[in-house]
C-alpha positions in Angstrom: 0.0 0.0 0.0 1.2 3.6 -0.9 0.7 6.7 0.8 1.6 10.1 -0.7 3.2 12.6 1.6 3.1 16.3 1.5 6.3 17.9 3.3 5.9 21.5 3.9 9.5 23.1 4.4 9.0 27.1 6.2 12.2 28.6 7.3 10.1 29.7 10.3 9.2 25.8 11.8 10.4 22.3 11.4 9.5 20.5 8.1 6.1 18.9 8.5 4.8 15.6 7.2 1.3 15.5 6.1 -0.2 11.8 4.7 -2.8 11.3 2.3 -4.8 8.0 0.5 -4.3 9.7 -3.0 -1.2 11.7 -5.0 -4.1 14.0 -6.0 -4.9 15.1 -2.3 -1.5 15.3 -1.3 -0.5 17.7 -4.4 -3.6 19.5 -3.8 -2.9 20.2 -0.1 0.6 21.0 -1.4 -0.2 23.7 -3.8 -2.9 25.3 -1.6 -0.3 25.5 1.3 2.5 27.0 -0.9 -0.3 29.5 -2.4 -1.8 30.7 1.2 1.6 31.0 2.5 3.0 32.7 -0.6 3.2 36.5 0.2 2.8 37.7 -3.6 1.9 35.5 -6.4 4.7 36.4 -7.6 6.6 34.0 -5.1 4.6 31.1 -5.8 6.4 29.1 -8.3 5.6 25.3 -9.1 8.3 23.3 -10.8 7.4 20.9 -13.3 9.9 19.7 -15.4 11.0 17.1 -13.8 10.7 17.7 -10.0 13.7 16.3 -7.8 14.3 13.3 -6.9 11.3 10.9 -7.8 9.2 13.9 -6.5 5.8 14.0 -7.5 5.2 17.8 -7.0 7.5 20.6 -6.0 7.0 24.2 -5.3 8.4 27.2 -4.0 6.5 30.3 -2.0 9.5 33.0 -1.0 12.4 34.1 -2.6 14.3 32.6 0.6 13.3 29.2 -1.0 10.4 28.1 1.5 9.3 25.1 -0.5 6.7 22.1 -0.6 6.7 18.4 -2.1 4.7 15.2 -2.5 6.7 12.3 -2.3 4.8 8.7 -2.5 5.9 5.9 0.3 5.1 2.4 0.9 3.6 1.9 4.2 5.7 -0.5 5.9 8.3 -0.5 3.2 12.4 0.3 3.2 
């Protein structure tokens, strides 16, 4: 079984986990984070071709490189 996981990484705070049932949830949650925490839209930037590392999604939300990214996991795997 997979689980997709959305890691929010502020400057401000520790990197935070957040697990979803579905990559479209976790990107979702993902994007809406980086947007809300974005102080201009101008700072909101979503990379797409290709995204790090396996990465499903990767964005960034402040010049200071404030970033989030969906990652799938097996539960219970390596």
């Amino acid at each position: 079984m997979s689980v997709y996981v959305a890691m929010i990484n502020d400057r401000h705070c520790d990197p935070e986990p957040y697990v979803f049932s579905t990559a479209e949830a976790a990107i979702g949650y993902a994007r809406s984070t980086a947007m809300e925490y974005a102080r201009s839209h101008g700072d909101f930037e979503e990379h797409i071709s290709p995204p790090p590392g396996g990465w499903l999604y990767y964005a960034t939300y402040s010049v200071e490189g404030d970033s989030v990214w969906v990652v799938e996991k097996k539960v219970d795997g390596d």
